[in-house]
C-alpha positions in Angstrom: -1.1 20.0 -9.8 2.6 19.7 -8.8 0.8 17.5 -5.4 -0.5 14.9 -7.3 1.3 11.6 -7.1 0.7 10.9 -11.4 2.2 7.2 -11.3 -0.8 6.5 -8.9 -3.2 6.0 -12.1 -1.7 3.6 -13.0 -2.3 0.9 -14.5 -4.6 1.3 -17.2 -6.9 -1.7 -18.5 -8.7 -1.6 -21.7 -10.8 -4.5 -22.6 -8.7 -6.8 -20.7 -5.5 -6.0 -21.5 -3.1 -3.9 -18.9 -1.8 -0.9 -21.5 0.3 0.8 -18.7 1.3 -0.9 -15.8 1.7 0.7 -12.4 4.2 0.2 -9.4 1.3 -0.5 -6.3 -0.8 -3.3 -6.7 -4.1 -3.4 -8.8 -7.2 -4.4 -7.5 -9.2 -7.3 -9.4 -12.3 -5.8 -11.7 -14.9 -6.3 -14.4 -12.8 -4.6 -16.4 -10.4 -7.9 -17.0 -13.4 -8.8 -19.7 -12.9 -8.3 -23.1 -16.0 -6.6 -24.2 -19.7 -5.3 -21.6 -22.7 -4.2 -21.8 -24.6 -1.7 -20.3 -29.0 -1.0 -19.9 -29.9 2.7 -21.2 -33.3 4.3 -21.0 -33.8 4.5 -25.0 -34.4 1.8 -27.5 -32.6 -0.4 -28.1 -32.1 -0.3 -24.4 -28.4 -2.2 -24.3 -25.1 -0.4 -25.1 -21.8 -2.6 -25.7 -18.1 -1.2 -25.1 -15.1 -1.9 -24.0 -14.4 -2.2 -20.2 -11.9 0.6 -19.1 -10.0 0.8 -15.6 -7.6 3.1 -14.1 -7.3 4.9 -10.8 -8.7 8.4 -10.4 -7.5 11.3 -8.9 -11.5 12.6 -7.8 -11.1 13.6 -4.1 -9.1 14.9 -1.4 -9.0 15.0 2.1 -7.8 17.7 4.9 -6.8 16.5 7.6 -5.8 19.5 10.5 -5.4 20.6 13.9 -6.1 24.1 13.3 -10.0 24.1 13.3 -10.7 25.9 9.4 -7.2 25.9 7.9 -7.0 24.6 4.9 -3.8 23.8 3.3 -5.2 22.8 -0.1 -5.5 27.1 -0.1 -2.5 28.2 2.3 -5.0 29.5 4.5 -7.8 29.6 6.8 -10.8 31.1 8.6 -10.8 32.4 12.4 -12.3 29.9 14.8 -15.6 30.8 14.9 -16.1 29.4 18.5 -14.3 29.6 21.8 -10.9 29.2 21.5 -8.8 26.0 22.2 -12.4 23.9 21.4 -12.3 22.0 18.2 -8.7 22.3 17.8 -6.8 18.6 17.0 -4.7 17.1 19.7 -2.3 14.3 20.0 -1.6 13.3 23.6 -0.6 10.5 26.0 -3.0 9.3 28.7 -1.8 7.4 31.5 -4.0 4.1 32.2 -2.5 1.6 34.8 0.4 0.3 33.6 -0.4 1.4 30.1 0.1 3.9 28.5 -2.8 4.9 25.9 -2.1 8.0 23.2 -4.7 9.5 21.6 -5.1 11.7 18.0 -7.6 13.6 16.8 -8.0 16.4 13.9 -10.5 17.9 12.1 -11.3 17.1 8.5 -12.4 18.8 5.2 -13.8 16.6 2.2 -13.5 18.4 -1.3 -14.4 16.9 -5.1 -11.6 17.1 -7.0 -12.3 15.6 -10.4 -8.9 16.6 -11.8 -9.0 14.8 -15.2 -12.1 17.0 -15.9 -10.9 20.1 -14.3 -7.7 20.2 -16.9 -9.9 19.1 -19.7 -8.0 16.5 -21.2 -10.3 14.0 -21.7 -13.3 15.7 -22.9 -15.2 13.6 -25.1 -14.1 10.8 -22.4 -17.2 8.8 -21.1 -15.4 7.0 -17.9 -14.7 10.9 -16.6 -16.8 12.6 -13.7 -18.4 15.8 -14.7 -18.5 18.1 -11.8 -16.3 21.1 -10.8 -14.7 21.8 -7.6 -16.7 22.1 -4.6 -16.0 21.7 -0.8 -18.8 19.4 0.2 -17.9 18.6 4.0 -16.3 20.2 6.9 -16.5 18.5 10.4 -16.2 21.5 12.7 -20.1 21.9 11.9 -20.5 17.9 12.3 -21.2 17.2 16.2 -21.2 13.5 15.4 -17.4 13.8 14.0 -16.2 15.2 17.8 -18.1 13.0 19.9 -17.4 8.9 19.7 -21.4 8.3 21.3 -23.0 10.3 18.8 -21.4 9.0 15.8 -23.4 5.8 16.9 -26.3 7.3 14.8 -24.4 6.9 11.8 -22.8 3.9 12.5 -24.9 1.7 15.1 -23.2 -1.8 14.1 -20.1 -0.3 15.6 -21.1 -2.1 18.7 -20.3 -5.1 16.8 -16.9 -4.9 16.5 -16.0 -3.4 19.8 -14.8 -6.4 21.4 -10.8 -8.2 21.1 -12.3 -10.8 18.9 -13.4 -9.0 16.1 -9.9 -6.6 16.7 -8.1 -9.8 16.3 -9.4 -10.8 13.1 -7.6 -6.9 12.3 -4.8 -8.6 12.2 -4.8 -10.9 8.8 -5.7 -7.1 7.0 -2.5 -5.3 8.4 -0.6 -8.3 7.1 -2.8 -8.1 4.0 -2.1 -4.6 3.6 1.4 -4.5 4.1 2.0 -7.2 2.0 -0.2 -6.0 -0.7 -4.3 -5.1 -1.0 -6.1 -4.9 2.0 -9.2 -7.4 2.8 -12.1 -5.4 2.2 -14.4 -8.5 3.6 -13.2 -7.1 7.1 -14.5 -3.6 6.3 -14.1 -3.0 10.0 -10.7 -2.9 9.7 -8.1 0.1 8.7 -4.7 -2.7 9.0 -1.7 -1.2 10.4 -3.8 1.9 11.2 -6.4 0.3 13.6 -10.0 0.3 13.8 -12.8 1.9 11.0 -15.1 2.4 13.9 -16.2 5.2 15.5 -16.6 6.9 12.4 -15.1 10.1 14.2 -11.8 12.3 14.4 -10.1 10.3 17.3 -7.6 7.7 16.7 -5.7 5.9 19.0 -2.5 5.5 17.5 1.4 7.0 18.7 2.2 7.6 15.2 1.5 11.0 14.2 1.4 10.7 10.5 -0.4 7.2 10.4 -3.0 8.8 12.9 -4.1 11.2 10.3 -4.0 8.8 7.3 -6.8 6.3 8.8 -8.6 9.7 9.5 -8.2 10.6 6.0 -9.5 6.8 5.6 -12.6 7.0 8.0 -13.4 10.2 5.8 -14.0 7.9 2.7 -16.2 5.2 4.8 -18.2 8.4 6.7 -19.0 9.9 3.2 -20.2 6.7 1.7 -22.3 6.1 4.4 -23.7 9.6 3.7 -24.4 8.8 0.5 -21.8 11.5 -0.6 -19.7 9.3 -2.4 -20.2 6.2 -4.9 -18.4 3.6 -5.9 -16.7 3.5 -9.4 -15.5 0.3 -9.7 -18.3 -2.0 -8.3 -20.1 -2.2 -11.4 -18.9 -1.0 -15.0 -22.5 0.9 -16.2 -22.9 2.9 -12.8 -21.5 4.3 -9.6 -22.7 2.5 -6.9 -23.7 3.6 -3.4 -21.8 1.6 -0.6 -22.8 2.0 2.7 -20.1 -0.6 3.8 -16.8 1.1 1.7 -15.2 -1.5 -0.7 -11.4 -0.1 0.7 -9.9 -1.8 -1.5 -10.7 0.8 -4.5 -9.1 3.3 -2.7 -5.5 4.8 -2.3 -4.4 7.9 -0.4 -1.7 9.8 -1.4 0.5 12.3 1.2 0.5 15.6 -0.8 1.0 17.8 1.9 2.5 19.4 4.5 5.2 17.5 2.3 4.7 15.4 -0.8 5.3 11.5 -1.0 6.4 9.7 -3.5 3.7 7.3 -4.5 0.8 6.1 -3.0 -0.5 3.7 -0.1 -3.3 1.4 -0.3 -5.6 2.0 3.2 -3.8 0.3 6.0 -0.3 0.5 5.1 1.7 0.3 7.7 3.5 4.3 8.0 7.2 2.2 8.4 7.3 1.8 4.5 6.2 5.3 3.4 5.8 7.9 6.1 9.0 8.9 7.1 9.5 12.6 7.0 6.1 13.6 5.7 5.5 15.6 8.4 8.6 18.2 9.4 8.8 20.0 12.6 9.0 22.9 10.8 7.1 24.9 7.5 8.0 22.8 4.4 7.3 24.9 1.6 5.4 27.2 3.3 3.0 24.2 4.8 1.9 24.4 8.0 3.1 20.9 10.1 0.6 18.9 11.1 -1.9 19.6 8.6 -2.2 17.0 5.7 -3.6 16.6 2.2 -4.5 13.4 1.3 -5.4 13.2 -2.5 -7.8 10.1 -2.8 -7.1 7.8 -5.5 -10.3 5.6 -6.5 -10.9 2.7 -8.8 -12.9 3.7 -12.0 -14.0 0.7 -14.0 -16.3 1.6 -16.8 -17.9 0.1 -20.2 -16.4 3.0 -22.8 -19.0 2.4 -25.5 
């Protein structure tokens, strides 16, 4: 509980009107009307409320070198193949007169409804009622380790794999950094590169910023899954998105070393990743294994 960046729910909306305001920038949402209504499968089939948005705390990410350690528990399984395979890596590759460096790490998704698990909104409707559950783990995942393969997943890749469409990258990192990301150029990850290939590897010298647009790629692969819905597309239902909306989302450094707020996805690591990852045990976290609590948008009609 200590992990978790609280100022990141912020701000609150209720039927229009921003109650608590927050210190990162909000992202525009139904909730802005004063008063909705939803469909419901009784008579007399329409419910009214009043729109409610704030920013959940619902999901986290591991991202890790060590194949099955997981630092949301201090600890971790033995590899359970040969080892030195599946293991993360962050090197330099020498190509011409370039110099290309290469990141990948292996990733663990968990649900993490915390408003739920500490109870203290039970009569809340806008809440998410599940427990706590591991749902993904990629060392099991072939398509996470190997960039060809993911092209099941994620065939329109193809698409995007050409300087033009990179270039267009560049008007998100300037969005991002300056504010919300464009989530029209869902392609895009801003300051942290390319969405696609929806795998582990990440070509990117910054360690720290490496792992955050893995954590990132982790929230488009689980929506393309069908693992994870959007809260904040529509206020009477979660809404399955294919094609992420990264806008709704935030990530938050909670380990190996806490940050002090959060980043919205494509932030460039300059502003707010200095010293989140030591050279050395921090608290008894193991470096170069991250948290990454995810932050999403809930917008909901409260009846």
């Amino acid at each position: 509980m200590t992990d978790i960046c609280w100022n990141c729910v912020f701000p609150i909306r209720i039927g229009g009107v921003t109650v608590i305001p927050g210190d990162v920038p909000d992202t525009p949402d139904l909730s802005r009307l004063p008063v909705c209504v939803c469909p419901i499968p009784v008579p007399p089939f329409l419910r009214s409320g009043i729109p409610v948005s704030y920013w959940e705390p619902a999901r986290f990410v591991e991202t890790v070198k060590n194949p099955f350690y997981f630092p949301s528990l201090g600890a971790g399984m033995p590899n359970l193949v040969a080892p030195g395979f599946l293991a993360g890596t962050h090197s330099q590759i020498a190509s011409g007169n370039q110099i290309d460096t290469s990141t990948f790490a292996q990733a663990h998704w968990f649900i993490f409804p915390v408003w739920t698990l500490l109870e203290l909104l039970t009569d809340f409707v806008c809440l998410e009622e599940s427990g706590f559950d591991v749902t993904y783990l990629s060392e099991v995942d072939p398509l996470w380790n190997n960039d060809i393969l993911s092209l099941i997943m994620s065939p329109e890749a193809l698409l995007f794999a050409n300087p033009v469409a990179q270039m267009s990258c560049v008007a998100d990192s300037v969005a991002a950094n300056g504010g919300l990301p464009i989530s029209a150029l869902y392609w895009c990850m801003g300051s942290w590169g390319s969405a696609y290939p929806l795998t582990g590897h990440v070509n990117d010298d910054n360690y720290v910023q490496a792992n955050a647009a893995i954590a990132a790629r982790m929230i488009y692969k689980m929506g393309r899954m069908g693992a994870l819905h959007d809260t904040a597309v529509n206020l009477c239902a979660a809404v399955p998105t294919p094609i992420w909306v990264k806008q709704n989302y935030r990530l938050h450094a909670a380990k190996p070393v806490r940050d002090v707020t959060c980043s919205p996805i494509g932030r460039s690591s300059l502003i707010w990743g200095a010293g989140n990852n030591p050279p050395f045990s921090a608290g008894g976290n193991s470096s170069d294994n991250f948290l990454w609590m995810i932050f999403r948008k809930r917008a909901c009609c409260a009846a």
